[in-house]
C-alpha positions in Angstrom: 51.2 18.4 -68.6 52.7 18.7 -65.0 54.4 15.5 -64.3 56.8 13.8 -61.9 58.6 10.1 -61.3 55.7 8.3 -60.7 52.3 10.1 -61.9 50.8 12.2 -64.9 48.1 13.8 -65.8 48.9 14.4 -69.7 47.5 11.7 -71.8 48.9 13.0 -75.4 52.7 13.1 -74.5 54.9 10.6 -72.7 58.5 11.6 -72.2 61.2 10.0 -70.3 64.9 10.4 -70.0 68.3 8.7 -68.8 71.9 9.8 -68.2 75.3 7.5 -67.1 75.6 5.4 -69.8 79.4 5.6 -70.8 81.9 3.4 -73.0 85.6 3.0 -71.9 86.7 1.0 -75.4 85.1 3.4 -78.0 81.7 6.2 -77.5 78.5 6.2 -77.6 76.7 6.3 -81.0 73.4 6.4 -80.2 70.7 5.9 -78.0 67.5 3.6 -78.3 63.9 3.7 -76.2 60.8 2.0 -76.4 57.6 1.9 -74.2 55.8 -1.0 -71.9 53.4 -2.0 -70.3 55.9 -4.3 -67.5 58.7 -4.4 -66.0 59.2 -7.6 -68.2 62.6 -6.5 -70.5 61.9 -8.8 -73.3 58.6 -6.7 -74.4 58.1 -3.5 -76.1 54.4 -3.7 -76.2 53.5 -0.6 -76.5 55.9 1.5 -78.6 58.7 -0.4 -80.2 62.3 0.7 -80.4 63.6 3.6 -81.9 66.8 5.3 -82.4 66.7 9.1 -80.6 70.8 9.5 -82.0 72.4 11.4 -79.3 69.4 12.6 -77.0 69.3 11.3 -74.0 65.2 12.0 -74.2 62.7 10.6 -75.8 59.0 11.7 -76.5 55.8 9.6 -77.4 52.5 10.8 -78.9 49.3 9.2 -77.4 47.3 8.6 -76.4 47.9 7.2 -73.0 45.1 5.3 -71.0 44.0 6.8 -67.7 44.6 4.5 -65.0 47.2 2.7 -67.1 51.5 2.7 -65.8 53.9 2.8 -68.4 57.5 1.7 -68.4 60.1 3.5 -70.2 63.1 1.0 -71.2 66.2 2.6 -72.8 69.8 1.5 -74.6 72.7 2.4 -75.8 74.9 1.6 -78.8 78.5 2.2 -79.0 81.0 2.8 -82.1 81.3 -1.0 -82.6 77.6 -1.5 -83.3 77.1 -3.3 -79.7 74.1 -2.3 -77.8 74.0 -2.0 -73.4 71.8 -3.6 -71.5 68.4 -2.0 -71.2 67.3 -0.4 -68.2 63.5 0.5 -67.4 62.4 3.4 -65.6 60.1 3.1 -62.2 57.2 3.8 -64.2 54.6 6.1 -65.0 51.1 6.3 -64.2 48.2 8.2 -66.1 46.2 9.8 -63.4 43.5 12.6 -65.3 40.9 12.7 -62.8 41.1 14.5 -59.4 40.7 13.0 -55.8 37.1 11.5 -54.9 35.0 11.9 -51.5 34.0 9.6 -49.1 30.9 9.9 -47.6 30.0 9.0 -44.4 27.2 6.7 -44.2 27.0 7.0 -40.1 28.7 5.8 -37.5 28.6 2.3 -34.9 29.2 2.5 -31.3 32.0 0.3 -29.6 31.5 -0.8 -26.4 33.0 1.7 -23.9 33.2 0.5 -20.0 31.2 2.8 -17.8 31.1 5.8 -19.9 29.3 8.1 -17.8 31.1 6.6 -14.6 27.9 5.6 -13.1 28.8 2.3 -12.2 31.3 2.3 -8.1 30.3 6.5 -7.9 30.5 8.2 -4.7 27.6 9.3 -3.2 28.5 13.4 -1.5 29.4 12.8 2.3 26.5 15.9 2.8 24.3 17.2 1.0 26.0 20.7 0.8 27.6 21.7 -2.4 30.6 19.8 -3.2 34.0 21.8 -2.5 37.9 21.2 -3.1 38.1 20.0 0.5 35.3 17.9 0.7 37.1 16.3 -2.7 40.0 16.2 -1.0 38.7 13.6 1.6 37.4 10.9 -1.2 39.3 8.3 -2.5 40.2 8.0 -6.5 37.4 5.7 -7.9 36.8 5.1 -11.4 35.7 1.4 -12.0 36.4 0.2 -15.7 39.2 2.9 -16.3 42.6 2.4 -15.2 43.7 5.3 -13.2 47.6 6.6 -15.2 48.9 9.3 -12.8 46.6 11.7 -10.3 43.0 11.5 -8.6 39.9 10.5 -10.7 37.0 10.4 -8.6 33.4 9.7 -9.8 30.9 11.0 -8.0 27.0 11.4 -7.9 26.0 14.8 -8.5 22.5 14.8 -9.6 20.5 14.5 -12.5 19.9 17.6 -13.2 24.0 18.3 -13.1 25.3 15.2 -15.2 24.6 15.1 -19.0 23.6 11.1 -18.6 22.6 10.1 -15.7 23.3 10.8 -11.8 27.3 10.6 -12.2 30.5 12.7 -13.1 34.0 11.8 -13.3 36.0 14.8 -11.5 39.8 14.4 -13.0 42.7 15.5 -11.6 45.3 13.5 -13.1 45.0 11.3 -16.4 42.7 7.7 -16.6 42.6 5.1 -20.0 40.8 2.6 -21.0 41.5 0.0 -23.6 39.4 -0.7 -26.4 38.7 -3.6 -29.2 39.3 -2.0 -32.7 40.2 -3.1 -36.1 43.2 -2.4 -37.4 42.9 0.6 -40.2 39.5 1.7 -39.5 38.8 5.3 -38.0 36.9 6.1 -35.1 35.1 9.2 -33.4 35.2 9.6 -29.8 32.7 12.4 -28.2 33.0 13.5 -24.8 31.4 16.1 -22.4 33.4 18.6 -20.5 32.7 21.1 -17.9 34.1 23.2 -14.7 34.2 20.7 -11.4 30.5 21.4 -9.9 32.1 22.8 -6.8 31.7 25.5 -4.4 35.0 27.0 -4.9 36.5 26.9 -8.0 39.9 27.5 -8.3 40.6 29.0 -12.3 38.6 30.6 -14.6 40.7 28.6 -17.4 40.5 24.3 -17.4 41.9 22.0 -20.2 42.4 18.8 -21.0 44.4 16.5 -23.5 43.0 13.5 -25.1 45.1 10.9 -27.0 44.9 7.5 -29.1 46.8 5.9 -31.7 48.4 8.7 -33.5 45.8 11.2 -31.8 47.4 13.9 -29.0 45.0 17.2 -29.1 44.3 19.3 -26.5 41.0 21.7 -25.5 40.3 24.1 -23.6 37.1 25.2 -21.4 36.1 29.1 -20.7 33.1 30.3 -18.5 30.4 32.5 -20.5 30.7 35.4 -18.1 34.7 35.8 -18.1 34.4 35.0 -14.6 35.2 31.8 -12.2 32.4 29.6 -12.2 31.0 27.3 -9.7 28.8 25.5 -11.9 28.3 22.7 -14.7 28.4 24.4 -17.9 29.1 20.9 -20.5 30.9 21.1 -23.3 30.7 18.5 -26.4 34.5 17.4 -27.2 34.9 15.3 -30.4 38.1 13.8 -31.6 39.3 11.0 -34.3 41.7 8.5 -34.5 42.8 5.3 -36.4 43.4 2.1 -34.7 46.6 0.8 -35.4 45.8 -2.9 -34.0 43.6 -5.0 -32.6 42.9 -2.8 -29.2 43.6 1.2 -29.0 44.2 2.9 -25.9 42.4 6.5 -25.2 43.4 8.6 -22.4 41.8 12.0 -20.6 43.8 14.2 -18.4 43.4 17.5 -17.1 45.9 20.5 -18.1 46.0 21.3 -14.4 46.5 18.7 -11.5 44.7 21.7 -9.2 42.0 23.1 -11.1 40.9 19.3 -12.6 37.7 19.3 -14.7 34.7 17.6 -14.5 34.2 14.4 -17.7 31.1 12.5 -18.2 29.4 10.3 -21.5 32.3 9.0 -22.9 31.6 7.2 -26.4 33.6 5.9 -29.4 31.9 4.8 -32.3 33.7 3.2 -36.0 33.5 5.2 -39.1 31.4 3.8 -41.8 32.0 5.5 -45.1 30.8 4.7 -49.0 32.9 6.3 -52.1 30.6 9.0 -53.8 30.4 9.9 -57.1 32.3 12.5 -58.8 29.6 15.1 -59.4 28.1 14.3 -55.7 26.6 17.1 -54.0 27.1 14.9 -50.8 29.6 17.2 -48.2 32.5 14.9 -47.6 34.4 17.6 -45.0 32.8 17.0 -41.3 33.2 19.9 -38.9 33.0 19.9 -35.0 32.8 23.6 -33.8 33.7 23.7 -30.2 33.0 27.4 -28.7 32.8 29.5 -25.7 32.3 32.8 -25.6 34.3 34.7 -28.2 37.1 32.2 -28.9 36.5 28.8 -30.3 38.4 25.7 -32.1 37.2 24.5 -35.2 38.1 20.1 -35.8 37.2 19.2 -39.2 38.1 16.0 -40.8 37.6 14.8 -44.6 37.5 11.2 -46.2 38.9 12.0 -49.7 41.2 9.2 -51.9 43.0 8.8 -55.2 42.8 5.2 -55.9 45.6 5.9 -59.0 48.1 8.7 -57.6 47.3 9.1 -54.4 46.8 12.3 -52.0 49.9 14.0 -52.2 49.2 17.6 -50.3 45.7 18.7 -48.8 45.3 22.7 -47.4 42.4 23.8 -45.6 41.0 27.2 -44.6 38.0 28.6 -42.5 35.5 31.0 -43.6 32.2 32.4 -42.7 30.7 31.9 -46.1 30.8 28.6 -48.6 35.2 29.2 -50.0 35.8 31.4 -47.7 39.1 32.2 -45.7 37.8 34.8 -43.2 38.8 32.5 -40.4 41.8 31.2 -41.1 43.3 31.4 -44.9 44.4 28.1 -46.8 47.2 26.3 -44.7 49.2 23.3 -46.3 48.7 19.9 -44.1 50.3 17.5 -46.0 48.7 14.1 -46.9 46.4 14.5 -43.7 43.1 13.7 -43.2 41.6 16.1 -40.4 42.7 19.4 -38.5 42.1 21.7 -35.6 42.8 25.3 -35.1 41.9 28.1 -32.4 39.7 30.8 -34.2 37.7 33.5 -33.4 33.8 32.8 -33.0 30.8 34.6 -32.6 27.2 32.8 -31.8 24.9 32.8 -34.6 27.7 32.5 -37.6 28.0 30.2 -40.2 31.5 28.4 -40.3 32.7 26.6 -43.9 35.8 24.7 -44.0 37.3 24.2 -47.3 39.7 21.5 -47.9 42.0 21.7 -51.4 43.3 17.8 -52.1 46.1 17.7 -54.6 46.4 14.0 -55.9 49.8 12.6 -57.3 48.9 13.6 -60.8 48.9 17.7 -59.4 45.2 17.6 -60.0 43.7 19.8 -57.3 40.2 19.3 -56.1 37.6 21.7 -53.5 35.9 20.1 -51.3 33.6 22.1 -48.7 31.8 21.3 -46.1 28.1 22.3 -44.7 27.1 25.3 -42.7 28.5 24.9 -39.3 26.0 27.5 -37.1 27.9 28.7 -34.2 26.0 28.4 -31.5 27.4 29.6 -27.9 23.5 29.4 -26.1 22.0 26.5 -24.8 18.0 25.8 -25.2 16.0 27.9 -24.1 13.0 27.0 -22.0 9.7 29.0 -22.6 7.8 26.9 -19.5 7.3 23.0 -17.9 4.1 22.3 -16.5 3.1 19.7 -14.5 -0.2 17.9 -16.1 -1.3 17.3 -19.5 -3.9 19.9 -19.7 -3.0 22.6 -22.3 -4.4 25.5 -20.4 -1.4 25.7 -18.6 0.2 24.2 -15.3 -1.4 22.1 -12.8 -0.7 22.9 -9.5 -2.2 19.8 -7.6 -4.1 16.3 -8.2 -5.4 14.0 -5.7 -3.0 11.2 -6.8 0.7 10.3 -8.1 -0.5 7.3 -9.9 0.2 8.9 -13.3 2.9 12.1 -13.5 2.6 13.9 -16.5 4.6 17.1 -18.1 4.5 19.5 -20.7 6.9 21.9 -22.1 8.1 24.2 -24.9 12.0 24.5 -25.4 13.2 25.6 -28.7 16.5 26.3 -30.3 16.7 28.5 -33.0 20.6 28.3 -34.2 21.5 24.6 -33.7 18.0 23.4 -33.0 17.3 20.2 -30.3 19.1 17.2 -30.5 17.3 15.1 -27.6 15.4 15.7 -24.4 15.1 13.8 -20.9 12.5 14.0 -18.4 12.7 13.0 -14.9 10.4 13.6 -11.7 12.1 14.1 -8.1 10.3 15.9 -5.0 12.9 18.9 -5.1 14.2 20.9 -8.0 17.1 19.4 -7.8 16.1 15.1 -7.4 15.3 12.3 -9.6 13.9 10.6 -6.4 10.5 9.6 -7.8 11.2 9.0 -11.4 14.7 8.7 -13.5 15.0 10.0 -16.8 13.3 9.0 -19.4 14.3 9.8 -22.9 11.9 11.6 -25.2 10.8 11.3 -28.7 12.1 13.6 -31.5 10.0 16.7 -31.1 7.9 15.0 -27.9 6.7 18.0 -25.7 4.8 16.1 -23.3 5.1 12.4 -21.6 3.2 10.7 -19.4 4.3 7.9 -16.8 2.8 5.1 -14.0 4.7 5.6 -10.7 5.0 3.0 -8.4 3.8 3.0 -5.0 1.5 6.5 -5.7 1.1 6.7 -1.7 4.2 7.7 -0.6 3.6 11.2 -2.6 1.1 12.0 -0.8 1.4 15.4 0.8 4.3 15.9 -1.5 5.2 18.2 -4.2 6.8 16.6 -7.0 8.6 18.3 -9.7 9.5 17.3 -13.5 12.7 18.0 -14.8 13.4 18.3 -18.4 17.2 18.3 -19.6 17.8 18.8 -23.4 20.9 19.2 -25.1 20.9 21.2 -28.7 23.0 20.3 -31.9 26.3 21.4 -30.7 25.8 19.8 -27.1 25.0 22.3 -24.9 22.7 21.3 -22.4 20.2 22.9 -20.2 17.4 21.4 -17.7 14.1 23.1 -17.2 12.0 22.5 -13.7 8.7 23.0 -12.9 6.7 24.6 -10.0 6.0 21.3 -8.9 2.3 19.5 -8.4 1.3 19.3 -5.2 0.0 15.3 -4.9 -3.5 15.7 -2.0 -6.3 14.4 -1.3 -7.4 16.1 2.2 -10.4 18.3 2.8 -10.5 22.0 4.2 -9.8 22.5 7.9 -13.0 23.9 10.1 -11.4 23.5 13.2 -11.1 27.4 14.2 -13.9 28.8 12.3 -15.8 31.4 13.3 -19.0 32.3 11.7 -21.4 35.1 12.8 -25.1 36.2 11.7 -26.4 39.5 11.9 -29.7 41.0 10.2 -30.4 44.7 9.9 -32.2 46.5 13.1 -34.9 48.7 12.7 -33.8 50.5 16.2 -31.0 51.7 17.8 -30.4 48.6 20.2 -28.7 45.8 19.9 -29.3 42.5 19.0 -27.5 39.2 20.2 -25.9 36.3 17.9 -29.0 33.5 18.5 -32.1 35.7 18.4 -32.4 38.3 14.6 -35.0 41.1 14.8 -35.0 41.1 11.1 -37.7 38.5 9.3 -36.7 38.9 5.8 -33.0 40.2 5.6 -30.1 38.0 6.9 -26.2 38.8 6.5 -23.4 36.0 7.4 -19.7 36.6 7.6 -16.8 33.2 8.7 -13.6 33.0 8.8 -11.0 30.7 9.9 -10.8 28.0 7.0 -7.6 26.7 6.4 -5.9 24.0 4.0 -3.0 23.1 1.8 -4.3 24.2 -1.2 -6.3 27.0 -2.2 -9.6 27.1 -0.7 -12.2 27.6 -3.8 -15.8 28.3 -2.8 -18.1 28.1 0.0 -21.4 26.9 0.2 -24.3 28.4 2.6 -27.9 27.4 3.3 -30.8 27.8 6.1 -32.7 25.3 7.4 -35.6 25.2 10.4 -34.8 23.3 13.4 -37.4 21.2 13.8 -38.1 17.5 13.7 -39.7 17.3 10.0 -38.4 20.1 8.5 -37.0 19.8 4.9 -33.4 20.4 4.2 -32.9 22.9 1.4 -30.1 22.4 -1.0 -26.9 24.0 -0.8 -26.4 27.9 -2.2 -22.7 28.1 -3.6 -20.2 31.3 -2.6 -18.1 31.6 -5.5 -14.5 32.9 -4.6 -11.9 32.2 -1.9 -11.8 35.4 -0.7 -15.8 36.1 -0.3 -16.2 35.4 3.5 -19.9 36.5 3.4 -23.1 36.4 2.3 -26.2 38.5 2.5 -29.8 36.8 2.2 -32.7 38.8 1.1 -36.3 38.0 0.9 -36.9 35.9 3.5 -39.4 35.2 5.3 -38.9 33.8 8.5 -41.2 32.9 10.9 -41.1 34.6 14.7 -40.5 32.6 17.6 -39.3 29.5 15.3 -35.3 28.6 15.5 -33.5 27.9 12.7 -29.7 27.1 11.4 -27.2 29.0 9.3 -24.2 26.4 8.0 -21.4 27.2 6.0 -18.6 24.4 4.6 -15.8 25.5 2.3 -14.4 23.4 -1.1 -11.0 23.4 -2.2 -9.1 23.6 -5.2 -9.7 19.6 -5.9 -13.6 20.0 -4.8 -13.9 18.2 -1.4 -15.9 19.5 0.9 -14.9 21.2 5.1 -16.8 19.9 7.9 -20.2 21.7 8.3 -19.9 25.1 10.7 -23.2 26.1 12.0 -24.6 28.7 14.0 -28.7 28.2 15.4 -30.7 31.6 16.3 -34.3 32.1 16.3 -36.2 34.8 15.5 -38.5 37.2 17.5 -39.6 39.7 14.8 -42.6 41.4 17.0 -41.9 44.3 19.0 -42.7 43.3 23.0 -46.1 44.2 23.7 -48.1 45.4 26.3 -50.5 42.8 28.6 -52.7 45.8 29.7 -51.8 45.3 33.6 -50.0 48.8 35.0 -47.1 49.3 36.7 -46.6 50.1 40.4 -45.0 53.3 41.3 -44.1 54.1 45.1 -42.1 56.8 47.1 -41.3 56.3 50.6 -39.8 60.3 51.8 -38.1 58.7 54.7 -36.0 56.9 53.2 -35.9 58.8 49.6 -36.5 55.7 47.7 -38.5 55.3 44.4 -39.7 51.6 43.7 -41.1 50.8 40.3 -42.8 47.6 39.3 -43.6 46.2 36.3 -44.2 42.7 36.7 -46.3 41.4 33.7 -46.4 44.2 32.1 -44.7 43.4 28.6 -45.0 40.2 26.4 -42.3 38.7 24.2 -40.7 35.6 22.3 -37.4 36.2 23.7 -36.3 37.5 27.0 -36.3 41.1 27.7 -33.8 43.7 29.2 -35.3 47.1 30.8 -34.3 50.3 30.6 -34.8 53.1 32.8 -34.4 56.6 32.8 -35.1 59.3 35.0 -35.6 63.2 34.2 -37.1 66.2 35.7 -38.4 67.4 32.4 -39.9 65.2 29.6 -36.7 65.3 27.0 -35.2 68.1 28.7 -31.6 66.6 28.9 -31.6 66.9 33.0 -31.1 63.0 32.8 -30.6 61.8 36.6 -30.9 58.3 36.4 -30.4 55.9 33.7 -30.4 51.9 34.6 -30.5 48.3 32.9 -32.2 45.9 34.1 -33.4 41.9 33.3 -35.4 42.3 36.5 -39.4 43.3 36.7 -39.1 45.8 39.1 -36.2 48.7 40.5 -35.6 50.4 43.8 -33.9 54.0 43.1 -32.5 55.2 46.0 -31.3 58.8 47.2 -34.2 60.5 45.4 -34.5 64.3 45.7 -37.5 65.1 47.7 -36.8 68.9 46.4 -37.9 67.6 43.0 -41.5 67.6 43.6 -42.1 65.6 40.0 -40.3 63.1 38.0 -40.6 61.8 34.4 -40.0 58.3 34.3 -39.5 56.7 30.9 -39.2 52.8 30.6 -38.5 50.9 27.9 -38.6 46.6 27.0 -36.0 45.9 24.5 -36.0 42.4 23.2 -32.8 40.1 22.3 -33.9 40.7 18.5 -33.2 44.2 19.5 -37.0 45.7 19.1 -38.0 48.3 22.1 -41.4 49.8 23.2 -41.5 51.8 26.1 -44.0 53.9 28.7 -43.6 56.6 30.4 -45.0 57.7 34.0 -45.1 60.6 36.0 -44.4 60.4 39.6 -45.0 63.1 42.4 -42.5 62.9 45.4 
């Protein structure tokens, strides 16, 4: 089997061999080897001496023990019959199975000062959009993380901006920390990396470079659209190292002192891992699939060890189904535990890394790891609605004492790894509420604000952030619920009555002709919310009269209301009210409007009118003083003709007066038709008509 100085994998043959042994007084006769199981040259233990004659090799039949080492020792003998020294080989060992897997049985967090550089952050000197010359104006601050070369400023940007809370680093330069370790063990350490939020963003391109004990990689950050981008857009960033000591120091700097980049939740957390049988399923290769748009790096890192021989050469490769090398073909690595390389990748593919460990002994083994879905898209929101009813959003309550939200977000490649809510009164605020995290699959929360009475008259909007499995991260806001308790406004309402005439005159807004049909119309009700129903009723003014129960207007936009059927009494008042109800079911003010009604056509007492023509002064006087009776007061009309309804009108007059005096009369028109007629406020009319000689 394949062999070398120090490992094999054949267990039926053990050969070894030797060379410089040399004789100045005589020659070599023969050579002598034995086997052992030490380093101790008093003991053949395992395969005495014997005599190979002049080969300078010597072979063994096993079998030989797995795990076991083996010593070759050899001699020489000259002419004279006098044997060397012996000298022992390094040793062998038997090494027949291949390398094993580690798996990972999670991971603890180490403490990491102010990892999502909440703690001394600036608060914007405006509330305009942050720009390279506003930055320019701040000081480097960056509490807990010592500040290498550059600017670091952290700044508050907003909830809805920042993967954890309100607060970004914005790097242009490089900042450490120091860490407690142990010595040996290997660590993970995520971070989240995105375009400064910024008005005017220098590069389309921004990189950074991370580094630790024995850890320098770099990455690189694109914008989805190919274009410069002014907004957050996080990217998850995961690297590994092993502490050399008792502390390890980690650094982030950008690429570009110019462009900078934007850092936030920092974390580091130990590697725990637990050897795995040989015939586990378990996947022992770990990949971290960082994409943008069509381009992408691929970190994978493996915990595979050969407790007899040792790893001796691992090679990877990348492919888009389980052994594949569509991505990148199988590249040597040497003895190393983890790689990175720039690949190709497109959202919604599968990515397997294979890993090939060779142990000491030659014996190769396959790892692989599990389906890696690309995923370039972040959740998607299908809605966030204020309330908890599951009809759908709530638009308004009468209180903020409890703020509740539901939504439906859904992931389909990488699925949801967590999701915040938080409550602010603007799209863009935690003001009311910071975020809360949610439950594993939680779609709707519920939560007691303090101090309910400041909201009043406010709209307050939830915010819902959630990240998906590969870290992207997008935040969903609602319309907002508007938090009011007030009543409809009646202030400039205008509400008018009007019942159907039976003639052509007029009637007025307080007396109604028409004792069994009634038709109202407002308008003018205003309020903060939509305005619901109305209600109506009539009611007789008097002292004892009962007050009939409301009759409900269903609809905002329904402004009238016609009654039929009624039968009201003449001469008697009564009172037409309307009051509107909003959205939350409190009640306007009452608007009302009094009339009375005179439902009897004016009527004649009996007594005549008095008709007189003086030719001297060519005047006509009529008087009709008591001649008509009605419940409301009366306006007369007069007209004058030559003919009865011949169209020759020559006077036409209104009067509230019981007599008229028509002057410039015609003394050529020997007779006159005179027609006059009582017309009520209810708009009812009788007339008379009298013919006068002049």
């Amino acid at each position: 089997g394949h062999s070398n100085s120090k490992y094999s994998s054949d267990q039926t043959t053990l050969s070894c061999s030797w060379h410089s042994f040399f004789d100045r007084e005589s020659y070599i006769k023969s050579y002598s080897a034995c086997i052992t199981s030490s380093t101790d040259a008093s003991k053949c233990d395992i395969a005495d001496w014997k005599n190979v004659k002049f080969e300078q090799r010597a072979t063994w039949k096993g079998p030989w023990h797995h795990g076991s080492t083996y010593f070759c020792r050899a001699k020489a003998v000259d002419a004279a019959n006098r044997s060397s020294e012996s000298i022992t080989s390094p040793g062998v060992t038997i090494d027949t199975t291949p390398a094993i897997a580690a798996n990972r049985i999670g991971h603890r967090p180490i403490n990491v000062g102010n990892p999502s550089f909440e703690e001394g952050a600036l608060r914007p000197p405006s509330s305009a959009p942050l720009s390279h010359i506003v930055l320019a104006g701040l000081e480097s601050v960056s509490p807990r993380w010592t500040l290498q070369d550059g600017r670091a400023i952290a700044v508050r940007i907003g909830h809805s901006m920042a993967v954890d809370g309100e607060s970004v680093l914005l790097l242009f330069g490089r900042v450490s920390q120091t860490l407690t370790t142990e010595a040996g063990r290997r660590y993970r350490m995520q971070l989240f990396a995105s375009h400064l939020p910024v008005s005017d963003p220098l590069s389309v391109t921004v990189g950074g470079l991370v580094s630790g004990p024995g850890m320098l990689q770099t990455f690189r950050l694109f914008t989805d659209l190919g274009g410069v981008s002014s907004g957050v857009e996080w990217h998850k960033q995961i690297f590994y190292f092993t502490a050399e000591s008792a502390e390890s120091t980690v650094s982030i700097e950008s690429l570009s002192p110019h462009t900078g980049l934007a850092i936030d939740m920092v974390s580091v957390s130990v590697l725990n891992v637990g050897i795995s049988d040989y015939n586990s399923t378990a996947a022992p290769v770990h990949v971290d699939s960082v994409s943008v748009r069509d381009s992408g790096t691929v970190h994978a890192s493996w915990d595979v060890s050969d407790s007899e021989s040792g790893i001796s050469e691992v090679l990877w490769a990348i492919g888009t189904v389980r052994g594949g090398t569509q991505l990148l073909p199988f590249t040597q690595l040497g003895p190393a535990n983890e790689a990175k390389a720039d690949v190709r990748l497109t959202h919604g593919i599968n990515v397997y890394v294979s890993v090939l460990a060779i142990n000491g002994a030659g014996i190769p083994r396959l790892f692989h790891s599990q389906p890696d879905l690309i995923d370039l898209t972040p959740p998607a929101f299908d809605f966030v609605h204020d309330g908890s009813s599951s009809a759908g959003h709530t638009d308004l309550q009468e209180n903020a004492r409890e703020l509740s939200v539901r939504f439906g977000v859904e992931d389909p490649e990488s699925g949801l790894s967590e999701c915040f809510w938080c409550s602010g009164t603007s799209a863009a605020t935690c003001d009311v509420a910071e975020y809360v995290k949610l439950a594993q699959g939680q779609l709707s929360a519920t939560r007691l604000i303090n101090e309910p009475e400041k909201l009043l008259g406010q709209r307050v909007f939830s915010l819902v952030r959630c990240s998906n499995g590969v870290g992207l991260v997008t935040t969903g806001v609602s319309a907002g619920v508007l938090i009011y308790n007030g009543a409809p406004d009646a202030a400039h309402v205008k509400l008018r009555l009007l019942s159907t005439s039976v003639t052509p005159f007029g009637q007025t807004n307080s007396v109604l002709g028409n004792a069994t049909d009634l038709q109202l119309s407002w308008s003018g009700f205003t309020d903060r919310i939509p305005i619901r129903d109305y209600d109506i009723r009539l009611r007789e003014v008097t002292r004892n009269a009962a007050v009939p129960d409301w009759t409900r207007v269903k609809g905002a936009f329904v402004q009238a209301a016609a009654l039929h059927g009624l039968s009201l009494a003449s001469g008697q008042r009564y009172r037409a009210e309307v009051r509107a109800v909003n959205a939350l079911g409190k009640l306007s003010s009452i608007v009302e409007r009094e009339f009375s009604v005179d439902s009897q056509f004016p009527a004649l007492t009996g007594r005549q009118w008095q008709v007189s023509f003086d030719p001297a002064k060519r005047q006509l006087l009529l008087d009709w003083s008591g001649m008509f009776r009605s419940d409301s007061s009366l306006l007369f009309e007069v007209t004058v003709e030559t003919k009865p309804a011949a169209g020759d009108l020559q006077r036409w007059l209104e009067t509230r007066e019981p007599s008229l005096l028509l002057k410039a009369i015609d003394p050529g028109k020997q007779r006159l038709f005179v027609r006059l007629s009582a017309i009520s406020e209810a708009g009812l009319a009788s007339s008379v008509y009298r013919e006068v000689l002049v």
